[in-house]
N, C-alpha and C positions, 0 to 999 in steps of 0.2 A: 723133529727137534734134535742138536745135536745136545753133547752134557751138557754144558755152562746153560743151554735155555731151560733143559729140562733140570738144572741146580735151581736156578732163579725160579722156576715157575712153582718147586715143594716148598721153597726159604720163603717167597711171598703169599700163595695161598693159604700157610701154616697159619693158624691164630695163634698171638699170642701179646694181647695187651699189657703194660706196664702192670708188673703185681700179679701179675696173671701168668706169665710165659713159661708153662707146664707145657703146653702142645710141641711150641717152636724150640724149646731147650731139647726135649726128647729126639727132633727132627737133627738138630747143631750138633748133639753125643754123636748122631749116627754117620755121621761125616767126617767129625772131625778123629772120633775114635783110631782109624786105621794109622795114622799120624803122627800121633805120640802119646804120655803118659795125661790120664782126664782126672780133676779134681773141681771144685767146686768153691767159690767161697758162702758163705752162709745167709746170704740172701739167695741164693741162686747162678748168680756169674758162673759159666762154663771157662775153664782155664785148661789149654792143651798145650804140653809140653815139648817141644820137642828139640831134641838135644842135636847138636851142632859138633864142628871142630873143637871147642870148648867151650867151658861154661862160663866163661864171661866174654863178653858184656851180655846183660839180659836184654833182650830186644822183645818190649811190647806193640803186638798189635789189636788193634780195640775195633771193634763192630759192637754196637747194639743190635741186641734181637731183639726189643718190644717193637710195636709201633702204636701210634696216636688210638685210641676208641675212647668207651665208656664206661659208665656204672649205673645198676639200677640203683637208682635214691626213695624215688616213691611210684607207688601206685597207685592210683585212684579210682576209687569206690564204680568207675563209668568203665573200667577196665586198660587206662591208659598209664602209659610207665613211662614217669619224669626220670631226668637222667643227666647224671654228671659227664665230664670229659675227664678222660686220663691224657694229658698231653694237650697240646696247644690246636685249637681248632679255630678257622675263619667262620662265623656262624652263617655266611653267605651261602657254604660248599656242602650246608647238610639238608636241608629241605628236598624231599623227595627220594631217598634216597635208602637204598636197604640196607640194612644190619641183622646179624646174627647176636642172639644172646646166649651167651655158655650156659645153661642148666644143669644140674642131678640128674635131668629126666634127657637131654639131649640139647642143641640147636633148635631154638628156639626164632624163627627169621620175624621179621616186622620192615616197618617203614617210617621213616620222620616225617613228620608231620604238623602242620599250623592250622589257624584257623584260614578258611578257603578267600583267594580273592574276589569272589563272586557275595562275602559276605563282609567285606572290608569296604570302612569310605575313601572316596576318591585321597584326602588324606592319609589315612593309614595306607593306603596301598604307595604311599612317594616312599614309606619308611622301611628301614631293613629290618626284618624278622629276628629277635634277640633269640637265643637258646633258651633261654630261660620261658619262653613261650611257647615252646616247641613241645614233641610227646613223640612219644613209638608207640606205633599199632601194631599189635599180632593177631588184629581180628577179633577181638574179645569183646563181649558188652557188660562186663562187672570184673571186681577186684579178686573174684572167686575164679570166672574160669581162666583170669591169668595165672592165677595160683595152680588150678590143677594141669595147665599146662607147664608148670615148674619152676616158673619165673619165682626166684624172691629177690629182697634187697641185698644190695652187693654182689651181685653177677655179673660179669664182666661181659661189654658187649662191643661184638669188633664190626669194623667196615665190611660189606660183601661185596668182594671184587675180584675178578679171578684174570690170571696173566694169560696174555693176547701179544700174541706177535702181530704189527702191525703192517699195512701195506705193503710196505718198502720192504718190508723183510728185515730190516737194520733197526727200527725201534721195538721198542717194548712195552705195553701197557699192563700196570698192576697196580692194586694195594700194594701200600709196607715196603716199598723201595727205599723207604728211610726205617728203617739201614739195614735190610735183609741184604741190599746189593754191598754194604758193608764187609757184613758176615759169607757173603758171597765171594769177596775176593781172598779174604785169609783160607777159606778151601781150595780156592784154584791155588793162590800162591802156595800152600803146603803141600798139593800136588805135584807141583810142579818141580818143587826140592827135593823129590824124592830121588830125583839124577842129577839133582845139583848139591854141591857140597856149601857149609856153610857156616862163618867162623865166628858164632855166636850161638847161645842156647836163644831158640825163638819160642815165646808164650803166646800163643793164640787163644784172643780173651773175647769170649761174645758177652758182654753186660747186660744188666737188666736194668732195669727203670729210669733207663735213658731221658723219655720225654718227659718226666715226674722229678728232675731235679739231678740226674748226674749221679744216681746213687750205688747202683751196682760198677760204676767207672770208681767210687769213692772207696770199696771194700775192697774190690780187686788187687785195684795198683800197690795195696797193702800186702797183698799176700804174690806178686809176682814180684815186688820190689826192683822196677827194671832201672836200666843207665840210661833206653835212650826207647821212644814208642812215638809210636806211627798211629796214628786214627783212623778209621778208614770209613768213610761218610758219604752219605748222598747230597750234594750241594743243589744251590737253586739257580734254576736255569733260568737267564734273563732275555731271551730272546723269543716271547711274547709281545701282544700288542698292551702300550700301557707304559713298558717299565724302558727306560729312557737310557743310551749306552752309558753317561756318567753314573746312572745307580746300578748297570751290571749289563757287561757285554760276557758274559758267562754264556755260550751256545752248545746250543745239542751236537755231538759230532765232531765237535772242535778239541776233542781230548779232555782227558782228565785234568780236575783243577789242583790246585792245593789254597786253602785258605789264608791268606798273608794279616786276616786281621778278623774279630768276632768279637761279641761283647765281653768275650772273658781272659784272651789266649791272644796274645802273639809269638808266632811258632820262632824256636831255635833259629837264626838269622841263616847258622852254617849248614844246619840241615838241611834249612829251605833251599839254601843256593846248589847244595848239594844236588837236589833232587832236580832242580834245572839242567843243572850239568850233565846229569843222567838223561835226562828228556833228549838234550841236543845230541848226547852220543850214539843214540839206538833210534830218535826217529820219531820220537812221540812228541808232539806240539803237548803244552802243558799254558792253561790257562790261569790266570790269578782271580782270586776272588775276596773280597771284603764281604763281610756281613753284619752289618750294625745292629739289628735288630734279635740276636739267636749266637748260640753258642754252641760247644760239642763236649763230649767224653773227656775233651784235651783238656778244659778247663780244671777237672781237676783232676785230672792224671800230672800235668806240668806241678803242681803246687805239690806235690807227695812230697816230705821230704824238707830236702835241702831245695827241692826242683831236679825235674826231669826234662833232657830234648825234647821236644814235641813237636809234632806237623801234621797237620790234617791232609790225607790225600784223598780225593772225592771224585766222585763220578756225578756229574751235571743232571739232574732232574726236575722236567715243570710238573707243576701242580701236586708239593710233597703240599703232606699234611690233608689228604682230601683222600677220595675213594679211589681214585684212579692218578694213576702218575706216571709217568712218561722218562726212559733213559735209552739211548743210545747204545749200539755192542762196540760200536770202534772206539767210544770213552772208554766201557770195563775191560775189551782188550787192553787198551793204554795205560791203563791205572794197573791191569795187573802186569806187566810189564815191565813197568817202574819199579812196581813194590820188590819185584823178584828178586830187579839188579840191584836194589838198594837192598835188602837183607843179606848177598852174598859181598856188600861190601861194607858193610857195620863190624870191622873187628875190632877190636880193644882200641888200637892205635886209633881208627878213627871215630869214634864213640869219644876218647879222651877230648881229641880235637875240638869238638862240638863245644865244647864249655873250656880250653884255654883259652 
């Protein structure tokens, strides 16, 4: 593995569910620390400082470190443990499937689970398995020996899914590429400035409780108060069977995207064109993407204020929000790439430009 596989492979393996991201915040310090000056705002949000040509304009960039899991809600007397989602799930992508539950006493692993279709009628077996139906085994047969195995309610419980370079060499499979590959590219790019000069103070912000509402995005941009921020997101990849090129010709391989529309945010007109501009001058094909149904960090990063620039730049990924998902290296080459050349030309004068 070279760095950036063996970056992605501790950012994705790491646990750290929404409310929960003690594991992954601790892993994000240890990276981004070398970098510049680390504070924190009071939910958790990691903010890394690092200072530039001058201190203005403030240039944000935003990764979420949570990603999509659960919570124990209840356990039953048979020794099975009912359980919420933290984050948005397809209830289609969890049946059979393992998890870990964070405990006092340690990892805690289990399996989702329904009733079997060997005991379903020919009717119920046409229908889809709701969550609400569903349970995690850890093997137990009463609500005692889940307990002395350490489970209680409110334990956070994540995907088990560990990063796998795939055939080709050139893909990637893990949990949590939404948005560990995020948080992944603000380390490379702040690497990568370290022989590049740059005429802006840049905040590198990994957020928390991303999938729960935007809310470590809502504390932050308070305490970085920037002029102009970049999101940096895993987008969804439309080049599956199913999804039709008018609802998303978004492809693996085909470069990073930037998001031109979301349910919440439509990005800075000049930054967006900006970052085309960049695309054609160095070589990176840059794809566009709408998402009607989902939104990012940027929604309420843009609203701070008077309003903020904003643009989401995204690295293409199938199958977020499940146990296993899928991204490209010649997308995260791409995406960091851009981001590089666009932070070393965000100076005042053109930060101003954004919003005449």
């Amino acid at each position: 593995m070279d760095s950036t596989e063996q970056l992605l492979k501790e950012l994705t393996e790491t646990h750290g569910v929404p409310g929960y991201e003690t594991p992954i915040r601790a892993v994000v310090r240890k990276y981004l620390a070398p970098y510049g000056q680390l504070s924190q705002d009071k939910i958790g949000s990691v903010i890394c400082e690092k200072k530039g040509a001058s201190e203005l304009p403030r240039v944000m960039l935003a990764g979420h470190m949570d990603e999509v899991g659960f919570m124990v809600r209840h356990i039953t007397k048979e020794g099975f443990i009912r359980f919420i989602p933290l984050g948005g799930w397809f209830d289609q992508v969890l049946l059979g499937q393992r998890v870990l539950i964070k405990t006092n006493k340690g990892d805690v692993i289990g399996v989702i689970g329904a009733k079997p279709p060997h005991m379903l009628s020919a009717e119920e077996r046409q229908k889809v398995v709701l969550r609400k139906d569903m349970y995690i085994d850890i093997g137990a047969s009463s609500d005692t020996e889940v307990k002395e195995a350490g489970v209680e309610l409110g334990d956070p419980i994540v995907p088990s899914g560990d990063f796998q370079i795939m055939a080709n060499g050139k893909t990637y499979l893990s949990k949590a590429f939404d948005d560990r590959v995020g948080v992944a590219l603000m380390v490379s790019a702040l690497q990568q400035l370290q022989d590049r000069p740059h005429p802006n103070c840049l905040y590198a912000t990994a957020t928390v409780m991303e999938e729960v509402g935007l809310r470590g995005a809502t504390t932050s941009v308070a305490a970085v108060k920037p002029d102009v921020a970049i999101i940096l997101e895993s987008d969804i990849a439309g080049d599956v069977p199913g999804i039709k090129p008018e609802e998303s010709s978004i492809q693996l391989g085909a470069g990073p995207s930037i998001v031109i529309f979301d349910a919440r945010m439509i990005p800075n007109l000049k930054l967006r064109d900006l970052v085309l501009q960049i695309g054609k001058e160095i070589g990176v094909n840059v794809q566009l993407s709408s998402i009607e149904g989902g939104t990012t960090d940027g929604s309420s990063i843009h609203l701070y204020k008077t309003g903020v620039p904003t643009l989401v730049l995204a690295v293409p990924a199938r199958h977020i929000h499940s146990h296993s998902s899928i991204i490209h290296r010649q997308d995260y080459d791409g995406a960091l790439k851009i981001l590089v050349e666009l932070i070393v030309r965000l100076d005042k004068k053109q930060v101003d430009e954004l919003t005449a």
